[in-house]
C-alpha positions as CSV (number, residue, x, y, z in Angstrom):
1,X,0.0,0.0,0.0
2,X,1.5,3.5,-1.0
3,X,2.0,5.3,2.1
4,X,-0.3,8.8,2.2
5,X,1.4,9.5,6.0
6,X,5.1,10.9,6.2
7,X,4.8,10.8,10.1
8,X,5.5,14.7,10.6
9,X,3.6,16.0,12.6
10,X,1.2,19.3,12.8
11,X,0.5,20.1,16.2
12,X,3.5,18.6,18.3
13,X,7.0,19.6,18.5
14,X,9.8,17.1,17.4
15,X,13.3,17.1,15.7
16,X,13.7,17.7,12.5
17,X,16.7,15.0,13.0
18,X,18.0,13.4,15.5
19,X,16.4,11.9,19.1
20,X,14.1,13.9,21.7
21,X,13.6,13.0,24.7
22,X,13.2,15.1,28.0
23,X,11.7,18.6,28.4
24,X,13.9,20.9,29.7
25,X,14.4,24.5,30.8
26,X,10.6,25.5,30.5
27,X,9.8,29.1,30.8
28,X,8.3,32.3,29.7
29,X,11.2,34.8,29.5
30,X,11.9,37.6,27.8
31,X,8.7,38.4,26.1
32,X,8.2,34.6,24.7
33,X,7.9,30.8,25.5
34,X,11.4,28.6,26.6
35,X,11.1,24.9,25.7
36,X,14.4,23.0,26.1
37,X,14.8,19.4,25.5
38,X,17.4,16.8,25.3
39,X,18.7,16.3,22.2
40,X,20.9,13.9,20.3
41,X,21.3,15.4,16.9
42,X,23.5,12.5,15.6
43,X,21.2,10.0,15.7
44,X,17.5,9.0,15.8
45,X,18.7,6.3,18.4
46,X,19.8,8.6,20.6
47,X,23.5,7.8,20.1
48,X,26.0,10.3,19.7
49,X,26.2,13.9,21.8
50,X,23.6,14.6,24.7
51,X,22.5,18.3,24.0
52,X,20.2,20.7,24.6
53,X,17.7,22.0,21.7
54,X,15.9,24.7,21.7
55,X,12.6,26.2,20.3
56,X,10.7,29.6,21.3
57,X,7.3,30.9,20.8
58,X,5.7,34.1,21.5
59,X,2.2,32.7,21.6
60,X,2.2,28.7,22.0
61,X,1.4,28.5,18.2
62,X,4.4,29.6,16.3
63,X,7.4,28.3,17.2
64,X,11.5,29.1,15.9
65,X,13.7,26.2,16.4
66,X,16.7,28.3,17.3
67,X,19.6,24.7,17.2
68,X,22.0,23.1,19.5
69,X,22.6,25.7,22.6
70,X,23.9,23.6,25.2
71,X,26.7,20.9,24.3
72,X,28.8,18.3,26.2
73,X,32.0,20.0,25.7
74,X,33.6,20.8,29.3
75,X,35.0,17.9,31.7
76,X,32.0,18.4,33.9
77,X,29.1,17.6,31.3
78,X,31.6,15.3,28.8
79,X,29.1,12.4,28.4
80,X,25.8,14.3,28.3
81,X,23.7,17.4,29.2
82,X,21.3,15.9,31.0
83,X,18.4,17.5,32.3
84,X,17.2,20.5,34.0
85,X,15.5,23.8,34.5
86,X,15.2,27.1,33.9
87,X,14.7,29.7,36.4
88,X,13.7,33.5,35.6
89,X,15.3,36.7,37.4
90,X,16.1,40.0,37.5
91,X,16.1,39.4,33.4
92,X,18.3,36.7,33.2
93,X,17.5,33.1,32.5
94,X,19.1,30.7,34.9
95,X,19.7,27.3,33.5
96,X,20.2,24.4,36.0
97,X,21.3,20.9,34.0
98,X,22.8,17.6,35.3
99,X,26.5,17.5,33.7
100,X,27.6,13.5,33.5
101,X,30.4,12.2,33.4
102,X,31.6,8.0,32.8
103,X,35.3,7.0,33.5
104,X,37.0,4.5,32.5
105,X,37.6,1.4,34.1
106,X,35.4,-1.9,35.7
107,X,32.4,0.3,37.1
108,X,28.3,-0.4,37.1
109,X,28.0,3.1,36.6
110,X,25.1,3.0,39.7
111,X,27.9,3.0,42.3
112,X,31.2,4.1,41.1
113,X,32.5,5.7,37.6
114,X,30.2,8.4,37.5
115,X,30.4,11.7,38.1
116,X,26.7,13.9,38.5
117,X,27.0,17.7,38.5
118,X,24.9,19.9,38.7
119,X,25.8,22.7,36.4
120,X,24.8,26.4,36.1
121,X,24.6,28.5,32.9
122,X,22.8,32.0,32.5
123,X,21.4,33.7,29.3
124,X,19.9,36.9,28.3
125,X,18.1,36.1,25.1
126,X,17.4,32.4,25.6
127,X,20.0,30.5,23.1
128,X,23.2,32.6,23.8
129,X,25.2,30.7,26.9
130,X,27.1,32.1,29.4
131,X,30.1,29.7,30.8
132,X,29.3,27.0,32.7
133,X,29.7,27.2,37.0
134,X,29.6,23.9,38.7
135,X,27.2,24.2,41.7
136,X,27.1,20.7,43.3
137,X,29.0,17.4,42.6
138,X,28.5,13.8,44.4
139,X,30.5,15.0,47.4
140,X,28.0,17.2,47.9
141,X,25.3,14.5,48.1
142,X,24.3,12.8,50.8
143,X,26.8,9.2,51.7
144,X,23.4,7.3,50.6
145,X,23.2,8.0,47.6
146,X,24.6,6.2,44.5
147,X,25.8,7.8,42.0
148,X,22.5,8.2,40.1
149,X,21.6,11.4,41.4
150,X,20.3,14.1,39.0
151,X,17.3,16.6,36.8
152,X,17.3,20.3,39.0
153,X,14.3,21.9,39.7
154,X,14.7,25.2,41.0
155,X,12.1,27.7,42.4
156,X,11.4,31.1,44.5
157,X,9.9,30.7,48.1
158,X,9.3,33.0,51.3
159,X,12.9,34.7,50.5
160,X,15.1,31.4,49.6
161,X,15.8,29.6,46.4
162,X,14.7,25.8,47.0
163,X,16.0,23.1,44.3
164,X,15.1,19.2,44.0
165,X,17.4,16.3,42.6
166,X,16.0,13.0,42.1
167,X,18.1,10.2,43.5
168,X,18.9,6.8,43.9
169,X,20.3,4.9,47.2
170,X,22.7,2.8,47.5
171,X,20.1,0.4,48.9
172,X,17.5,1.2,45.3
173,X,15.1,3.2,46.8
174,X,14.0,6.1,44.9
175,X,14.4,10.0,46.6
176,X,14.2,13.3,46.0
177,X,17.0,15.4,47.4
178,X,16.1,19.2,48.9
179,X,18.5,21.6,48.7
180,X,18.6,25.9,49.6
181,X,20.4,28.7,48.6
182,X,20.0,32.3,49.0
183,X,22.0,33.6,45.8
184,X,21.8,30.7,43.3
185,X,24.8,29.9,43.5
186,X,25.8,28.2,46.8
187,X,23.9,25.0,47.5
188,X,23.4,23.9,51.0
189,X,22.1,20.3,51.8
190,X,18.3,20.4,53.3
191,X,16.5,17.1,53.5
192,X,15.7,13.6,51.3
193,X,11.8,12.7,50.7
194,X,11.8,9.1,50.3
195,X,9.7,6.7,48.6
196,X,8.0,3.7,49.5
197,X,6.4,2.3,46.3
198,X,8.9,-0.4,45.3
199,X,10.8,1.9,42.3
200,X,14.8,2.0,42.9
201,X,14.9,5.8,41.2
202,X,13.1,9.2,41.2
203,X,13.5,11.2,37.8
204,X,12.8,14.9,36.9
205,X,11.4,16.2,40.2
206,X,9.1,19.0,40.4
207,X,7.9,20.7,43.0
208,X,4.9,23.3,42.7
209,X,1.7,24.9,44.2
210,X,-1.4,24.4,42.4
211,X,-5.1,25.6,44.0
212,X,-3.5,26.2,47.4
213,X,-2.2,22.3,47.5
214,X,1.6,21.2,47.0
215,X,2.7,18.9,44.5
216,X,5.7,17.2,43.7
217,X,5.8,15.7,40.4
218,X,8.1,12.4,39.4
219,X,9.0,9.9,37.1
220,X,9.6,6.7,39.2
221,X,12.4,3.5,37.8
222,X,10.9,0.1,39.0
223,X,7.7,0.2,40.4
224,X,5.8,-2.9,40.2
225,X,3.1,-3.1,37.0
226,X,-0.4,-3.4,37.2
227,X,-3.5,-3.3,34.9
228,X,-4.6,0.0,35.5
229,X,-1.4,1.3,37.1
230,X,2.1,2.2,35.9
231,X,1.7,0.1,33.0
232,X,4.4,1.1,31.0
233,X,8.3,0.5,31.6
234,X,8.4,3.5,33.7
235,X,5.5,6.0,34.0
236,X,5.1,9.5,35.9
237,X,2.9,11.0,38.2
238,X,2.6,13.8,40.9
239,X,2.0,13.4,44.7
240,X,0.1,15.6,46.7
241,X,2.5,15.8,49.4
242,X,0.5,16.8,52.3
243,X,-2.1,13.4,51.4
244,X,1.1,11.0,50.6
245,X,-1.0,10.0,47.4
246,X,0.4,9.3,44.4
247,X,-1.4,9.8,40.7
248,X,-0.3,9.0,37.5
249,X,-0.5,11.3,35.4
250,X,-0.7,9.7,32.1
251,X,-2.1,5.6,31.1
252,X,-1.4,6.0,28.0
253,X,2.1,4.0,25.8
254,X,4.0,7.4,25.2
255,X,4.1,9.8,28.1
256,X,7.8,10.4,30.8
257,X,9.6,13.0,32.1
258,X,7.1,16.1,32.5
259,X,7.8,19.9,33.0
260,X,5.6,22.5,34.9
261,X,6.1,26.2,34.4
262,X,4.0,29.8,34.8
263,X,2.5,31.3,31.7
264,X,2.8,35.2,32.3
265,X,-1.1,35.1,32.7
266,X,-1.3,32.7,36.0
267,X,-1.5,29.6,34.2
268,X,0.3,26.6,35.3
269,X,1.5,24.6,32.0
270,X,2.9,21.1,31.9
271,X,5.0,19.9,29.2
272,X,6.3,16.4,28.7
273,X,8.2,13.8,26.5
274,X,5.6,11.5,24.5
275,X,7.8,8.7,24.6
276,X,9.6,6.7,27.0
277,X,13.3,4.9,27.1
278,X,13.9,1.1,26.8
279,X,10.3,0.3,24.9
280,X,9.6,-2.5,23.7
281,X,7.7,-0.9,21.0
282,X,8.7,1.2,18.1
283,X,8.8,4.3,15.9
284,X,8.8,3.9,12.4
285,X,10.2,7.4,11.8
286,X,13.4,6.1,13.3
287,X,15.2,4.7,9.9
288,X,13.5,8.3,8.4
289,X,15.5,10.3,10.7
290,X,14.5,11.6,13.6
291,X,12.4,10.0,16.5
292,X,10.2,11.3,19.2
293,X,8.1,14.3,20.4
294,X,6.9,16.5,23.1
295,X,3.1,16.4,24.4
296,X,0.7,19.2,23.7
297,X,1.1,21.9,26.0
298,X,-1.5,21.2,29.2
299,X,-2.9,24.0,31.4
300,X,-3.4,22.3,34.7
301,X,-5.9,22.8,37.4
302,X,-6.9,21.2,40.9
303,X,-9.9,19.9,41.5
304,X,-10.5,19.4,45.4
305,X,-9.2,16.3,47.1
306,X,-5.9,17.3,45.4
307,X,-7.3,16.3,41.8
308,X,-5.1,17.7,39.0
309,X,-6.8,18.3,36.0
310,X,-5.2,18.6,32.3
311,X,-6.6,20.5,29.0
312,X,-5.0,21.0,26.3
313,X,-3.8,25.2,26.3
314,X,-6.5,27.4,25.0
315,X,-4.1,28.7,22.1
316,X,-4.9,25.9,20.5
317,X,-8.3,26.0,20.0
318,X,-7.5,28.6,17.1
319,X,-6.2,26.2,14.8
320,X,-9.7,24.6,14.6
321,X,-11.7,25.0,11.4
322,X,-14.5,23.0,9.4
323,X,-16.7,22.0,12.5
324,X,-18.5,19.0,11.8
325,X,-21.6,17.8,14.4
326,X,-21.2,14.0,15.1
327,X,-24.2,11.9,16.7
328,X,-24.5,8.7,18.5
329,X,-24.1,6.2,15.7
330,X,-22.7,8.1,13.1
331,X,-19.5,7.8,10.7
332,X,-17.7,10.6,9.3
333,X,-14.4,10.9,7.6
334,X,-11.9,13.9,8.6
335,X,-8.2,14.5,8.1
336,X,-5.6,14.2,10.5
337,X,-5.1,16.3,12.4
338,X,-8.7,16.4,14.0
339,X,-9.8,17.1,17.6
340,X,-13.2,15.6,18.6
341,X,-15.1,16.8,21.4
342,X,-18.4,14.6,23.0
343,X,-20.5,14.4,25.7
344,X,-21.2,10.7,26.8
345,X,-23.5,8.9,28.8
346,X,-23.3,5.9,29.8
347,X,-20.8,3.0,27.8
348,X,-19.3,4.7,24.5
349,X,-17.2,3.7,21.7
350,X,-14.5,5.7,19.4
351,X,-13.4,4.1,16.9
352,X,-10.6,5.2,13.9
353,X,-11.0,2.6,11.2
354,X,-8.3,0.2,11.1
355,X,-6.3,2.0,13.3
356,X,-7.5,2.2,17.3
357,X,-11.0,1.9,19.3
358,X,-11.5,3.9,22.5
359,X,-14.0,2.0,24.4
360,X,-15.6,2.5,28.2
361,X,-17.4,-0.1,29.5
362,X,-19.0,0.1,33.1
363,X,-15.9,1.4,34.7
364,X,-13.1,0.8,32.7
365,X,-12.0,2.7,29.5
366,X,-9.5,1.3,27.3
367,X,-7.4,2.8,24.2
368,X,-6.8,-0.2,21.9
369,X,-4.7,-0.6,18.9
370,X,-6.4,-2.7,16.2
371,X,-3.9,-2.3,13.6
372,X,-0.4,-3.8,13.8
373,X,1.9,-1.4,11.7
374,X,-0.2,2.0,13.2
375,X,0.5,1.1,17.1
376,X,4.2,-0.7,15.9
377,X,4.4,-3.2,19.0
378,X,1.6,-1.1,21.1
379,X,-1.4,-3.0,21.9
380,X,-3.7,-1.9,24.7
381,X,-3.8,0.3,28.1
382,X,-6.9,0.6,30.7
383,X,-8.0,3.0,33.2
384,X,-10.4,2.5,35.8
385,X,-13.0,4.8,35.8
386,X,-16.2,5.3,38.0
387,X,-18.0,7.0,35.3
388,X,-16.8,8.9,32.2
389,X,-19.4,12.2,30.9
390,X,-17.0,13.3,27.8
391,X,-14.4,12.6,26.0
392,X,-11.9,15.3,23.9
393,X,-9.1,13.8,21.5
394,X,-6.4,15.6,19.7
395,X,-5.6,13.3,16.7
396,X,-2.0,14.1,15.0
397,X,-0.3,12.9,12.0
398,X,1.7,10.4,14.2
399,X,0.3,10.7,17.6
400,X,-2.9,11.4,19.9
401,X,-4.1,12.6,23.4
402,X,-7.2,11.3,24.7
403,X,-9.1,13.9,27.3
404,X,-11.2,12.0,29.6
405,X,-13.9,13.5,32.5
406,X,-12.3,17.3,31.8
407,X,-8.9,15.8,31.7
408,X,-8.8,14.2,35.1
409,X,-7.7,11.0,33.5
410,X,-5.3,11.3,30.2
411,X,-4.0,9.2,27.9
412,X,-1.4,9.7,25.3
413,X,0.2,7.7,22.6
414,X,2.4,7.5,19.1
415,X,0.3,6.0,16.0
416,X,1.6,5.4,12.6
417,X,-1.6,5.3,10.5
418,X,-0.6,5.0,6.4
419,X,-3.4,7.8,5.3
420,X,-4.1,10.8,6.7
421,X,-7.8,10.6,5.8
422,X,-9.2,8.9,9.0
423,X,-13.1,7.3,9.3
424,X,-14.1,8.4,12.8
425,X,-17.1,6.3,14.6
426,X,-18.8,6.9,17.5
427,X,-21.4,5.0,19.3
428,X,-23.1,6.6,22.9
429,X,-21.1,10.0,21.7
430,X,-22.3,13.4,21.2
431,X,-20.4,15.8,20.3
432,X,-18.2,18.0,17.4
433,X,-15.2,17.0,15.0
434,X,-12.8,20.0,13.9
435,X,-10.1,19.5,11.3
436,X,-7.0,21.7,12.5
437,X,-5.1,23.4,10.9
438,X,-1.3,23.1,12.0
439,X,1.3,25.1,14.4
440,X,4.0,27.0,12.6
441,X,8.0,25.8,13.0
442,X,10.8,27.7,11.8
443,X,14.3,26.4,12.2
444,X,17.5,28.5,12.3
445,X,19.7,26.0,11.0
């Protein structure tokens, strides 16, 4: 069959070549949106130099890919520049990055040969660096820890700057490291949050206030899999610290390492990688080039009971056009990419022709992949729902985002349909289809 799908995408950011994988350094600075991310421009296998890209946007919808800023060319960050944050003052961007470093020699890596810095850089226009400043290195970490410490966050509070490291024992439990500082640049050891869910490591910690409740968002290594829980190879999720509950905060195949940051308007916005390492699925775009994207933007907002709700940002809804009303039983064809919106009650089908069916029955909803070559190695995921009163999907050339109950339960994944044209189905659904038209990316190099 000729192919009518190159994979690129329309709505989501990716390489043009090379491997994505973390966002980093998220931020509105300077008049415009920051997105960072880690970048392996040598390879779509992400082989080669660990970077830093970088794209910015003065309105979420058009978007300048400005190139490599940040390489691995000091001995403190010579096998990767790993992740981090940005952090806004006094007009200057601060940017906060794990440096790593591998000797040589007999070493696992998790308890010797491997050096974790945490590295400082400053900017005034986003993708011009200052010179490096190393801030902390694995004598400055508690004797605990293995060497598997890394991802700053760093943020403002009652006078002090506060950052968090996620960390690894030497005993494989997974932590978060607190640290303080009342210039940026001196680091002074505070306290370790520890888990108790079975994972051995704690990735890209984030700390942040949402509706008057604190969060700390993570990516845990290990925990144990479940039908409806951390079903992937590693997942993410954010717990409400002051209730010591954990919830994911994506089912879906293609979803690690997210971001939070302030829009100038109030808005908390969460950003993350839709993909995940060591899958045993794949991407087709892979012997094209380039592999991997970054989610939608989400404006988040809590619910009480610590509920975090996702939406896609508002910008977007300006790329809709050709509305199309869609009724309980009916069949229309559209173009990726397509957003639907519905109102459901009761048990409800969605269904993309020989592609994927989204499917709640009684209290479970399920995204499942009925075609082989569009979910390449994905199958099924589940989430256990009480009820579910609408749905809202955001259908890409080579990827989606399902919206379920306002986005209090979210599910992304990569597809790899052949044609753009899609027939949509819905059964028990009410509701709208909108083609879209697509975001704007300009590259500097």
């Amino acid at each position: 069959m000729q192919m009518k799908n190159d994979f690129r995408q329309k709505l989501h950011l990716e390489p043009v070549s090379g491997w994505l994988n973390d966002p980093n350094g998220l931020c509105f600075f300077n008049g415009g949106y920051h997105v960072y991310f880690q970048y392996s421009p040598d390879s779509a296998e992400g082989k080669g130099r660990k970077c830093w890209g970088h794209w910015k946007s003065p309105d979420l919808l058009h978007w300048q890919f400005t190139g490599t800023v940040l390489f691995p060319d000091t001995p403190d960050d010579r096998s990767g520049v790993y992740s981090g944050c940005g952090f806004v003052k006094d007009n200057t961007l601060y940017l906060f990055y794990t440096g790593n470093v591998k000797e040589e020699g007999d070493h696992d890596y998790i308890t010797s040969g491997r050096g974790a810095n945490v590295i400082l850089v400053t900017t005034a226009d986003g993708h011009n660096m200052s010179g490096k400043r190393v801030l902390l290195r694995n004598s400055d970490y508690p004797d605990y820890c293995s060497c598997h410490v890394r991802d700053p966050k760093v943020w403002e509070e009652n006078g002090m700057y506060h950052m968090v490291l996620g960390a690894r024992t030497l005993d494989n439990r997974g932590c978060v490291l607190y640290y303080v500082s009342d210039d940026l640049a001196d680091w002074k050891y505070d306290r370790t949050l520890y888990g108790n869910d079975g994972s051995y490591m704690w990735e890209c910690p984030d700390e942040f206030t949402l509706g008057g409740r604190r969060f700390l968002s993570i990516s845990p290594q290990g925990l144990p899999h479940e039908k409806y829980f951390s079903q992937n190879v590693y997942s993410s999720g954010h717990l409400d610290i002051d209730k010591g509950v954990y919830t994911e905060w994506d089912k879906g195949f293609d979803f690690y390492a997210p971001q939070t940051f302030d829009a100038p308007d109030g808005r908390k916005i969460l950003i993350g990688w839709e993909g995940i390492g060591d899958i045993p699925y794949s991407n087709p775009t892979t012997p094209l080039g380039w592999q991997h994207c970054l989610t939608l933007p989400r404006e988040l907002s809590a619910r009480e009971y610590g509920v975090i709700l996702q939406t896609p940002v508002r910008e977007l809804e300006k790329l809709r056009r050709n509305e199309t009303t869609i009724k309980s039983s009916d069949t229309v064809k559209t173009k990726l990419p397509f957003e639907l919106t519905g109102k459901a009650a009761g048990n409800f089908t969605v269904t993309f022709e020989n592609i994927l069916t989204l499917e709640y029955r009684e209290d479970e909803f399920s995204l499942t992949f009925t075609s082989d070559s569009a979910g390449c190695g994905r199958d099924v995921r589940y989430a256990k729902l009480a009820d579910c009163g609408d749905i809202r999907v955001i259908a890409d050339t080579a990827s989606l985002e399902v919206y379920l109950n306002g986005g209090g339960t979210v599910m992304s994944a990569r597809m790899y349909p052949a044609d753009t044209d899609v027939t949509l189905s819905v059964n028990g659904v009410n509701g709208t289809v909108y083609e879209l038209d697509g975001i704007e990316v300009i590259s500097d190099e």
